[in-house]
Each structure stands twice: as structure tokens, then as C-alpha cells.
C-alpha positions as CSV (number, residue, x, y, z in Angstrom):
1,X,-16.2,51.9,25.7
2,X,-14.8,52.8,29.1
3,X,-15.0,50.8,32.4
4,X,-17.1,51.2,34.9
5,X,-15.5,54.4,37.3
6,X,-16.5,52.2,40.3
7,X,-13.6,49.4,39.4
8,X,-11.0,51.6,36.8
9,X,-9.0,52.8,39.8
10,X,-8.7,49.3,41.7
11,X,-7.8,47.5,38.6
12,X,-4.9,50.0,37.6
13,X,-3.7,49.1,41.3
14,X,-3.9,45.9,41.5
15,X,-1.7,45.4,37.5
16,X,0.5,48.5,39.2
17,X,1.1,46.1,42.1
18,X,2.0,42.7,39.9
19,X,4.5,45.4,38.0
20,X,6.0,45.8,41.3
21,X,6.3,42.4,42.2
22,X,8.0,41.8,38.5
23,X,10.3,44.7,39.6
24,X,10.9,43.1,43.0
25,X,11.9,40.0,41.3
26,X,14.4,42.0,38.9
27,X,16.5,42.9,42.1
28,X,16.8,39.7,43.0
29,X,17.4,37.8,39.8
30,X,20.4,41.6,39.5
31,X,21.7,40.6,43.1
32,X,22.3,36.5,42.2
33,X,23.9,37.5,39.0
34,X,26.6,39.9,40.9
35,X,27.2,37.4,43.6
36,X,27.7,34.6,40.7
37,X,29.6,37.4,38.7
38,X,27.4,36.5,35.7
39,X,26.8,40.4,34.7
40,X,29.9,40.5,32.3
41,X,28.9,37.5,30.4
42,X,26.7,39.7,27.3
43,X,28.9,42.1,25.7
44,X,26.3,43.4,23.6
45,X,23.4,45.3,24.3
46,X,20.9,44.1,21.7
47,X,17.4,45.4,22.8
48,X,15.2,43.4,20.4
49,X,17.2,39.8,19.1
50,X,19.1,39.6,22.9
51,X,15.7,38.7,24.0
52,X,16.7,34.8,22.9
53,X,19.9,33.1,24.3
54,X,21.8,31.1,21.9
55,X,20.5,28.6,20.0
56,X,23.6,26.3,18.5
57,X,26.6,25.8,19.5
58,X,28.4,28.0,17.2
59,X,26.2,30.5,18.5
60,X,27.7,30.1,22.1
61,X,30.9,29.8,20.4
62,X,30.5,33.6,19.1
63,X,29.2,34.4,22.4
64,X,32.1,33.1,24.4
65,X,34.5,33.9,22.4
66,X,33.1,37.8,22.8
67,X,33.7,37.4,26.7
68,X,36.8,36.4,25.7
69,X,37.9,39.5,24.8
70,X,36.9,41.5,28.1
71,X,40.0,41.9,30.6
72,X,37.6,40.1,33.5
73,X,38.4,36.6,31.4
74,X,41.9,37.7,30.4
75,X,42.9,38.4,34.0
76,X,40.7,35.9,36.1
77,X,38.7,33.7,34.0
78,X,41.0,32.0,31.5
79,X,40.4,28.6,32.7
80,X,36.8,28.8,32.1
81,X,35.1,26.7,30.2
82,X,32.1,26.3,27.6
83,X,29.6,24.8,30.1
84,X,30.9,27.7,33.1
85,X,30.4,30.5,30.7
86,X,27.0,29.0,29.8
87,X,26.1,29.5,34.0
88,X,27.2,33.0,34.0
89,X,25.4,34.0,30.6
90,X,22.2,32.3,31.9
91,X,21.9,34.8,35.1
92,X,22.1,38.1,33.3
93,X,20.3,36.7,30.1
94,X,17.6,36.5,32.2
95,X,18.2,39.4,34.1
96,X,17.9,41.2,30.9
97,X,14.9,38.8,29.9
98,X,12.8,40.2,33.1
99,X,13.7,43.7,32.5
100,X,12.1,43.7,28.9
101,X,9.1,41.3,30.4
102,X,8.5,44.1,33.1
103,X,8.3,46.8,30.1
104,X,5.6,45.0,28.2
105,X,3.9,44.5,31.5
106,X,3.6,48.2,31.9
107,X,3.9,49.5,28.6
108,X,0.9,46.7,27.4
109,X,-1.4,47.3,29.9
110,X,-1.1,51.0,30.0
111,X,-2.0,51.4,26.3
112,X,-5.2,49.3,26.5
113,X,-6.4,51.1,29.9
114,X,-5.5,54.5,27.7
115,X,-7.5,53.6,24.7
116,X,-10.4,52.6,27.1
117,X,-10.5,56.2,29.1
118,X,-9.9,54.1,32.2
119,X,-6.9,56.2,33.6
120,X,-8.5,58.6,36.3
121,X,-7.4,62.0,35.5
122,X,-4.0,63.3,36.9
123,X,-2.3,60.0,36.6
124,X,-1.6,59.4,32.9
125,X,1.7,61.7,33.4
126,X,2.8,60.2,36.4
127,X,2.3,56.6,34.6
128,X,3.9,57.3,31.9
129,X,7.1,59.0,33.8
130,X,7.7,55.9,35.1
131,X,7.2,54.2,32.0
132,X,9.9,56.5,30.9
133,X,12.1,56.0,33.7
134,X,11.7,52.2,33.3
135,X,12.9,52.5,29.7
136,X,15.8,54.7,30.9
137,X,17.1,52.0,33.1
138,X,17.2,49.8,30.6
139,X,20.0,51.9,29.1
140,X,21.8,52.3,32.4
141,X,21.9,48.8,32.9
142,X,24.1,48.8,29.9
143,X,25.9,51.8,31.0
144,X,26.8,50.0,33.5
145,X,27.8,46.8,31.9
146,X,30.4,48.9,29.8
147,X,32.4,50.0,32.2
148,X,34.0,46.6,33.1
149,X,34.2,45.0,29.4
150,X,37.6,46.6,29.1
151,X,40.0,47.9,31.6
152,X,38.2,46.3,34.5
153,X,37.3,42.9,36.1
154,X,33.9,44.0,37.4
155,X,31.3,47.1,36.4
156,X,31.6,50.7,38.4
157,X,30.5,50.5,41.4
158,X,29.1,53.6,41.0
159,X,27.1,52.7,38.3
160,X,25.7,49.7,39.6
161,X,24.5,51.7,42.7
162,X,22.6,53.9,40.2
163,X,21.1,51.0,39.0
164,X,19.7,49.4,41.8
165,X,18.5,52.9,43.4
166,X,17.0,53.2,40.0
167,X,15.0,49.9,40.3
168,X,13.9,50.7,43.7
169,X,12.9,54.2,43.4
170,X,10.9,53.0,40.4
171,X,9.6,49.9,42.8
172,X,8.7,52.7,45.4
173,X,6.8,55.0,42.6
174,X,4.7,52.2,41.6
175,X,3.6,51.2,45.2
176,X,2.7,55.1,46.0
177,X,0.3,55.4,43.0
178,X,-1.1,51.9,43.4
179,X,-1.9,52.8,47.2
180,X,-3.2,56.6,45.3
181,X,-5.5,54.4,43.2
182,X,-6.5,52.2,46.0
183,X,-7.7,55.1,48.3
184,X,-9.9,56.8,45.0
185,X,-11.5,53.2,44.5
186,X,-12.6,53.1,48.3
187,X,-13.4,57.1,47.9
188,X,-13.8,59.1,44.6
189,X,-13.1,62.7,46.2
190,X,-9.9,61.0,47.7
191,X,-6.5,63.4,46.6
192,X,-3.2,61.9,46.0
193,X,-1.3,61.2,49.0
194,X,1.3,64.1,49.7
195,X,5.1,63.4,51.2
196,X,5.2,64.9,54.3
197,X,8.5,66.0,55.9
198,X,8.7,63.6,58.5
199,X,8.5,60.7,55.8
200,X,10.9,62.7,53.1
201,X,13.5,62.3,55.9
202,X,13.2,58.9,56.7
203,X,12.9,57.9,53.3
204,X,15.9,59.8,52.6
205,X,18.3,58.0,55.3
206,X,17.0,54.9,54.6
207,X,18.0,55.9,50.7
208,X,21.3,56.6,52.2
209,X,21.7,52.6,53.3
210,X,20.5,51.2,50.1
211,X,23.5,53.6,48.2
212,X,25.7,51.9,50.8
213,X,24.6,48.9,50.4
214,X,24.6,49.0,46.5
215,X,28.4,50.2,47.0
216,X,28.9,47.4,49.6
217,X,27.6,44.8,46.4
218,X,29.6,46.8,43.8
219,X,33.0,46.6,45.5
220,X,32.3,42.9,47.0
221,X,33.0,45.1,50.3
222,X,30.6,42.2,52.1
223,X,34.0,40.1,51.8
224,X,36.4,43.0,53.8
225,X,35.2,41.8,57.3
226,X,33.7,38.4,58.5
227,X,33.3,39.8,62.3
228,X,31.0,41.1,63.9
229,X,30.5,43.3,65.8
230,X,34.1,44.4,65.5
231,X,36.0,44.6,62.3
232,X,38.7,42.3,61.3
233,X,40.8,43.8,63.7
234,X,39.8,43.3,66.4
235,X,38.1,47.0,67.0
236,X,34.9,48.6,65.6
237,X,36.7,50.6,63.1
238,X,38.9,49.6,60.3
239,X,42.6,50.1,61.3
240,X,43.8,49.9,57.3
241,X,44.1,52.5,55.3
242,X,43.4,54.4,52.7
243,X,42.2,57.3,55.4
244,X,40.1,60.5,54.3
245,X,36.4,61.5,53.0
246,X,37.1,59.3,49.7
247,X,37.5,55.5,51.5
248,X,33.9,56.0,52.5
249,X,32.6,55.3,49.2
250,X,35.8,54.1,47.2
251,X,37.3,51.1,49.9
252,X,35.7,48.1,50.9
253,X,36.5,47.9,54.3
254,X,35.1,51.1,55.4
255,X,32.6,51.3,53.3
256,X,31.0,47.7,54.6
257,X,32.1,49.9,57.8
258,X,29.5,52.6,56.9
259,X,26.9,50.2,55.5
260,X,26.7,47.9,58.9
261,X,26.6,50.6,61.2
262,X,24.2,53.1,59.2
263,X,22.0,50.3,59.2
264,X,21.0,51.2,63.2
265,X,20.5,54.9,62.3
266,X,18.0,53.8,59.1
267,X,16.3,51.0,61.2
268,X,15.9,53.6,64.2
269,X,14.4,56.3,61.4
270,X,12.0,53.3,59.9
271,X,10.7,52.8,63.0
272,X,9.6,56.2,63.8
273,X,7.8,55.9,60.3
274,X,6.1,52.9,61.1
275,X,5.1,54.9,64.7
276,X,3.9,57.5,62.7
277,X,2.0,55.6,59.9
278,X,-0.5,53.3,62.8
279,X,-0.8,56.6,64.7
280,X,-2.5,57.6,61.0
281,X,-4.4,54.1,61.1
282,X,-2.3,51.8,59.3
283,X,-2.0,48.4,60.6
284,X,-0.4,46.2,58.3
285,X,2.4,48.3,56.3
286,X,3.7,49.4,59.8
287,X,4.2,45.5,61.8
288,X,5.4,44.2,58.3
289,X,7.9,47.2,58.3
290,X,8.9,46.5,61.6
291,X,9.0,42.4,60.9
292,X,11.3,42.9,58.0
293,X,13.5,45.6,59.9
294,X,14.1,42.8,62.6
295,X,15.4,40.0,59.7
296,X,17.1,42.3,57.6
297,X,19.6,43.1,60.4
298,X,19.9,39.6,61.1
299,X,20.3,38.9,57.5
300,X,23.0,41.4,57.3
301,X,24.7,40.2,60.4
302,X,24.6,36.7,58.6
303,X,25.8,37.7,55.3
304,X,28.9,39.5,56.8
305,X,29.7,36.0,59.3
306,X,28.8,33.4,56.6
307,X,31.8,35.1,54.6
308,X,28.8,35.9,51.8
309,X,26.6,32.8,51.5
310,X,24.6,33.3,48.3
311,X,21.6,32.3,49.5
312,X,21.7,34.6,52.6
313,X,23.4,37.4,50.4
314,X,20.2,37.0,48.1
315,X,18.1,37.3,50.8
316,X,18.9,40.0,52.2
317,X,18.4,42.0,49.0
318,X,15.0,40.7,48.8
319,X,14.3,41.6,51.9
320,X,15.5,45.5,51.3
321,X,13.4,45.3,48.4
322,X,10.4,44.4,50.6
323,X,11.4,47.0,52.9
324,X,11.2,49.9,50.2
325,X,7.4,48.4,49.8
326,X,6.6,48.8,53.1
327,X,8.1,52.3,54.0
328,X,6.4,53.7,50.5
329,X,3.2,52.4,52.2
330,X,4.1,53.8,55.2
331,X,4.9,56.8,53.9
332,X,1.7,57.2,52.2
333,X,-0.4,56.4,54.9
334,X,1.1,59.9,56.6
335,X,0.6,61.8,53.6
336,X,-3.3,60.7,52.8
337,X,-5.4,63.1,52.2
338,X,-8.9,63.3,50.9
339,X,-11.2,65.3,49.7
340,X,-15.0,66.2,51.1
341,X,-17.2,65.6,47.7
């Protein structure tokens, strides 16, 4: 028996937002467990029986003595013992633990409101893309983990930024079709909400500073400068080498460099959006946009000054989470349409 058509819509919004906030979580549970430099402590990808964390203690024997074997413990962590090893595995068991919580969460839910016929046409693909694309990062996750097990004492940075841009752009795709859903719940002639140039823009340099600041995580590049607003030495660009197109994205100091001052160009771009989005009627997405814009530069300022307090770090990743939320809305709000029944 289906639902009633008056309710399916809103209901597939409002589990689409709790999937978000689940996802919002993940990027903050992934940014604590690179700034404790948990990340390295599972050397095994086990989708199924890595869902439970050791239960003896020859079982977090076996466990440590795997890390053991990865050139981050041989080169930095040989003094480490049983009870630190069993803080570092806790942060990216449970990182790991959320990511397969947040798949049931969708994957559940979507099968039931399948079998009951309660997916409006023109959204089961789109659902189950991103059901796809959460699976996928799953597997990049552990992509990523396996490039610093051997060789290394900390994952790709590269890698790890196509993680977290993963996460979000799978954090922005659920907010856009929970917003889509809303609008046919208020209006069942409304059309998918269409990305307008303006918005694709905006959205794109903003992208540009979460890369940046995924690089600036990946290389600890937050730790290359503790000044502000100059560098370390004493001017507003770094005076060390290396020099050419590759420091950008390869050495800390410049790319921390890029990431702090980008930050005005993506903040000037957001706000323009959030101009755009109340001319278009939206009240709340815009001032929250605007709100977060204000404490994520301070954050940012704070993080670089503190010399990477964890709890500021942390933060300030939840707050660029929150900030995707609010552009997608944004961004939607310009690109409504609907349709005259």
C-alpha cells in the first residue's frame, strides 16, 4: 500500500535531511581523527567484521602488532604503547563505524520507501546515485588509508582531499533533493530546482577553498605559519622555497598561503549568493550563510594563531560543513522553479 502523496515527498526530506546530518557528523568525527593522527591505526579494510573493535586483549595484540608494521610507527611511533594505540584506533574505528551507520541509514530507508511506491517519480535515480556514490567512498576511504601503511608516515594528501570533497559533495546532493522534495510537498506541479550559472560559479570557488583546505589538513600545512596576517616571515608571502606552479598544492607553507587568502575571494563569492538567494525570497539559508561566513574566518584565523588547537581545528571543519548546507540551500533557492498545474 502506498502513502498518502500529500506526506511521501516531506517524509523522504525530512530522513534525506537526518542522512545529512549523519554525513555532517562523519566530517567531523574524519577531521578529529587526522588532527589525533588516528587514521593509520586499521590496516585492514574489513567491510563486514571491522564493524566491532577488539574484543580481548590478544585481539588488540593482533591489532597493534599490525600498526606495527606500517613505517608511521617504525619512524615516529615506536614508543607507543598499548593504551595510546587503543586512542588512535578508537577515532577511526568509529570513523569507519559512522560511515557504515550512514549506509544503512540511506540504503534502509530507501528500500522500504521503494517497496511502498512512495518515491515521487524522477527521484529514484538520483537517490540511488548517491547511494552509489556513498558506497564508492567507502572504498576511497581505504584508498586512501593505503597510501601511508608503507613508505609513508601519513595518507596522500591528495587522496584525503578526495575524500572529504567526496563527503561534502555527497552532503550537498542530499540537501538539494531534500529542499526538491520539500518544494513538491508545499506544491505538487513544483519542478526540480535547476543550477543557475551564477550559483555554479560560486559553488565552484567555494569548492576551490574546501580542496585547499583538505590539502591544508593533509599536509598538516595549518602548522607552516602561526601569524597572521603576515606569514612567518614577517611578509604576506612565504619567503622559503620550493618556488613554481607545484608548491601550491605540494608545500605546506604556500599552500596554508593559498587556503588563508582564497578564503576572502570564496567568502566575497558566498556573499553575493546569499544576496542573490533573499532577492529570490529566502530568509533563513541566506543570514545563516552569512552568520557562519563571519565565524569560519574567525575560526580560521584562530586555528592558524592557536598553532592548531584541536578543538578550534575541529570546529572549523564543522563549520565548512555547515557552510556547504547553507550555500546548497542557497543555491537552490536561485534555481526554483515550478510548474503551473
Amino acid at each position: 500500500m502506498a502513502l498518502n502523496t500529500a506526506t511521501q515527498p516531506l517524509q523522504l526530506a525530512r530522513w534525506l535531511l537526518a542522512v545529512a546530518a549523519l554525513v555532517v557528523t562523519m566530517v567531523v568525527v574524519g577531521g578529529i581523527t587526522r588532527l589525533t593522527e588516528s587514521g593509520l591505526s586499521i590496516t585492514e579494510w574489513k567491510p563486514i567484521t571491522g564493524a566491532l573493535p577488539p574484543l580481548s586483549q590478544a585481539d588488540w595484540l593482533h591489532e597493534f602488532a599490525l600498526y606495527q608494521q606500517t613505517t608511521e610507527y617504525q619512524t615516529v611511533n615506536q614508543s607507543m604503547t598499548l593504551g595510546a594505540f587503543k586512542a588512535i584506533f578508537f577515532w577511526e574505528w568509529l570513523h569507519r563505524l559512522l560511515g557504515r551507520v550512514i549506509g544503512l541509514a540511506f540504503a534502509l530507508p530507501l528500500i522500504w520507501f521503494a517497496l511502498r511506491r512512495a518515491i515521487p517519480r524522477g527521484y529514484g535515480l538520483r537517490l540511488v546515485a548517491l547511494l552509489a556514490l556513498g558506497g564508492l567512498q567507502g572504498a576511497i576511504g581505504w584508498w586512501m588509508v593505503k597510501s601511508g601503511l608503507v613508505g609513508r608516515i601519513d595518507v596522500s594528501h591528495y587522496r584525503l582531499a578526495v575524500h572529504l570533497m567526496t563527503a561534502l559533495f555527497v552532503l550537498g546532493g542530499l540537501v538539494w533533493t531534500a529542499a526538491d522534495l520539500r518544494a513538491l510537498a508545499r506544491n505538487p506541479a513544483a519542478r526540480p530546482a535547476r543550477m543557475t550559472a551564477i550559483a555554479a560559479i560560486v559553488l565552484g570557488i567555494f569548492a576551490l577553498q574546501l580542496l585547499w583546505g583538505a590539502f591544508t589538513a593533509g599536509l598538516d600545512a595549518g602548522h607552516a605559519s602561526a601569524d597572521w596576517p603576515a606569514m612567518s616571515a614577517g611578509g604576506f608571502l612565504p619567503s622559503i622555497a620550493p618556488w613554481g606552479l607545484g608548491a601550491f598544492v605540494d608545500s605546506p607553507v604556500w599552500v596554508q598561503f593559498v587556503h588563508r587568502w582564497w578564503a576572502w575571494v570564496a567568502a566575497a563569492a558566498l556573499v553575493v549568493l546569499s544576496i542573490r538567494a533573499m532577492r529570490a525570497g529566502a530568509r533563513g539559508a541566506p543570514i545563516a550563510l552569512k552568520t557562519l561566513l563571519v565565524i569560519q574566518i574567525g575560526l580560521g584565523i584562530a586555528t592558524v594563531m592557536s598553532g592548531v588547537v584541536i578543538d578550534i581545528a575541529v570546529a572549523h571543519q564543522l563549520v565548512a560543513a555547515l557552510l556547504v548546507v547553507a550555500a546548497t540551500l542557497c543555491a537552490h533557492r536561485i534555481g526554483n522553479q515550478t510548474r503551473m498545474a
